[in-house]
C-alpha positions in Angstrom: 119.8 114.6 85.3 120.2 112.2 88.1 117.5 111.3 90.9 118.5 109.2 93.8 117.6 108.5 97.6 120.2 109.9 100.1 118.2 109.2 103.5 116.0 106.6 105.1 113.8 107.2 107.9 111.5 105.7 109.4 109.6 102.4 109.7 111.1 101.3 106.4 113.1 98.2 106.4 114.7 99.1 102.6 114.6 100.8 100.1 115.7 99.2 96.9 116.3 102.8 93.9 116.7 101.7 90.5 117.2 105.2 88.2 115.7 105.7 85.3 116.6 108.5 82.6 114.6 111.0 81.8 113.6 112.7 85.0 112.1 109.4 86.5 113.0 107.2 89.9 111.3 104.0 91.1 111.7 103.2 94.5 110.7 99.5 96.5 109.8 100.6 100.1 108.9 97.6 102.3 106.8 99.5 105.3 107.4 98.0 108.8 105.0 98.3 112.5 106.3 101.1 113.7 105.6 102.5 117.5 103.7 105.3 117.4 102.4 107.4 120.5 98.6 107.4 119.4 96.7 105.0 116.8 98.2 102.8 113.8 100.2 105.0 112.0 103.5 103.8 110.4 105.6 106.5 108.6 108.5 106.9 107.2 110.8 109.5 105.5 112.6 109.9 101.9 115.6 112.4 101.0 115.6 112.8 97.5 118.5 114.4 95.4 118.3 115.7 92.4 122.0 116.3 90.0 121.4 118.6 87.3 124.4 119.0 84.3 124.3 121.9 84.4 123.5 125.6 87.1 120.9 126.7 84.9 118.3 129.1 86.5 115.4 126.6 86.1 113.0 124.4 87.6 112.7 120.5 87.3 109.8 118.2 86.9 110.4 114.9 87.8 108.4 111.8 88.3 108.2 109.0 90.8 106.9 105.6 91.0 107.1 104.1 94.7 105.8 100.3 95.2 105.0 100.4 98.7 104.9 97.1 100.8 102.8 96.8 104.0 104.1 94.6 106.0 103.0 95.9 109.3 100.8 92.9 110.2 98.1 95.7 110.3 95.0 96.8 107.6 95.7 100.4 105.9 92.6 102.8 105.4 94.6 105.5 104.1 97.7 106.5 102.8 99.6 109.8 103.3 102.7 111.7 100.8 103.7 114.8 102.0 106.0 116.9 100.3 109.1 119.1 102.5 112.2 119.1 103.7 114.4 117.4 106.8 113.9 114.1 108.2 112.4 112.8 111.2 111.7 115.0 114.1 113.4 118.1 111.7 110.8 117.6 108.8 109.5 120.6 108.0 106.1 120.5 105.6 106.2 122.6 102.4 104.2 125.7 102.0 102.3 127.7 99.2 105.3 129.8 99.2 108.1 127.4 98.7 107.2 126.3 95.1 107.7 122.8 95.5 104.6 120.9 94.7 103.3 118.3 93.3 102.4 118.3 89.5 99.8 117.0 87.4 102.7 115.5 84.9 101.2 112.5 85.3 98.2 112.6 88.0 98.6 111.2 91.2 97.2 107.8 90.8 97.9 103.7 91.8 98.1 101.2 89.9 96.6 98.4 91.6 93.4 100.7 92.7 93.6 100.1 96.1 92.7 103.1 97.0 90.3 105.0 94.4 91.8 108.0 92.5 92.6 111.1 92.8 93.4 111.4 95.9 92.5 114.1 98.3 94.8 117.2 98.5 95.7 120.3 100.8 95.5 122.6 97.6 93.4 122.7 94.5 96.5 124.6 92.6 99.9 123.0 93.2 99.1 120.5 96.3 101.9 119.7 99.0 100.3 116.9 100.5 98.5 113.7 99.2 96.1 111.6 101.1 94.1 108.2 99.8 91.3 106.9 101.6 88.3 104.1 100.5 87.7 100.4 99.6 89.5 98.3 99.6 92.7 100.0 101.7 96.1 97.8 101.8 96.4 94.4 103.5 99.2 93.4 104.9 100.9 91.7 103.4 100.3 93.5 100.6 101.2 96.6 98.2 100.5 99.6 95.7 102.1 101.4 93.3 102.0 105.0 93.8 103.0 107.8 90.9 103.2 111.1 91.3 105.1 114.2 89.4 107.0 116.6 91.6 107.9 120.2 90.9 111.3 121.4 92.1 111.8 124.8 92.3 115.1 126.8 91.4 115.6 127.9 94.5 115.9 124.8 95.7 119.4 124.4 93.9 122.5 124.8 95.3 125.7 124.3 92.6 123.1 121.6 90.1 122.0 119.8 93.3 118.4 120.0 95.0 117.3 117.5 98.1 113.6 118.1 99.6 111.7 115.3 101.1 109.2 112.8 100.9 107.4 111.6 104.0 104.9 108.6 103.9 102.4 107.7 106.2 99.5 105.1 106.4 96.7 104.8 109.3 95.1 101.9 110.8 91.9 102.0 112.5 92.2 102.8 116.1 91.8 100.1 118.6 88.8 101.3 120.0 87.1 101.8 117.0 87.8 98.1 116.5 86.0 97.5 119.9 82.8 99.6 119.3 82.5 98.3 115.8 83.1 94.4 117.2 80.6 95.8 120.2 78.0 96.9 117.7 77.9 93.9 115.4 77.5 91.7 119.0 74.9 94.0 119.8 73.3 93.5 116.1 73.4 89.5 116.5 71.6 90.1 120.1 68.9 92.0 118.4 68.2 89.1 115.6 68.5 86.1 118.4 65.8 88.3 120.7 63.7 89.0 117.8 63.9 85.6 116.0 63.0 84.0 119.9 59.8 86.2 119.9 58.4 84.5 116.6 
């Protein structure tokens, strides 16, 4: 079997995909600022393939391990993997009905705990989407190992060859937040001064 990235999209700068035998790609994504129309968010979009030897009428598990960089000059809280299909503004989310999933062959984890595990998911059985929140989040710079096992359904293959998609996508807090937290530890440090003047 052979795994490999066909399609980058997104605030990625590159993508570096070293294949490993035995149903298992690493991928180096180095996350940029992107523009978005509302909040922090930078995303970005992978098209996987996946070469079977042979037509056979059967699934694949396969396993991925993506070191993601932030370099977007910004703090993550969270971070986003969402399985489907299509990139960019044609990225279509998978569905209960679709079959392609993620597995428990390994469990979703990091490596570096930034983010505890598991991670939050949009299904107790056979979860499309992945999301990370908590202590301590990603500086930037800085980065995380993500693993995860994929299911890839037969119907997904077309003459031994299978693409679906893997979009990433990491939140920063919203300016304003930032304001009414700055806002409330100003109003905080008022309250000891006034308090600590009365004594």
């Amino acid at each position: 079997m052979d795994i490999q990235v066909v399609t980058w999209e997104g605030d990625v700068l590159a993508g570096a995909d070293i294949f490993v035998p035995a149903a298992k790609m690493t991928t180096d994504e180095f996350a940029q600022k992107g523009t978005p129309s509302g909040g922090g968010v930078s995303w970005w979009d992978i098209e996987i393939q996946v070469t079977r030897s042979t037509d056979a009428p059967t699934s694949e598990d396969i396993e991925l391990e993506m070191d993601v960089f932030n370099q977007t000059g910004i703090h993550w809280d969270d971070f986003h993997i969402t399985l489907g299909t299509g990139t960019g503004a044609t990225f279509t989310e998978s569905d209960e009905l679709d079959q392609l999933f993620f597995t428990n062959a390994p469990p979703p984890a990091t490596i570096f705990d930034m983010f505890p595990d598991p991670p939050m998911t949009d299904e107790v059985l056979d979860p499309d989407s992945l999301w990370w929140a908590g202590l301590p989040g990603i500086d930037s710079p800085g980065n995380e190992i993500f693993e995860v096992g994929v299911h890839v359904p037969v119907g997904f293959f077309e003459n031994s060859v299978a693409l679906f998609t893997v979009r990433k996508h990491a939140t920063a807090p919203e300016p304003s937040a930032l304001v009414l937290l700055s806002l409330g530890l100003a109003g905080l440090g008022v309250a000891r001064l006034t308090r600590a003047g009365r004594t």
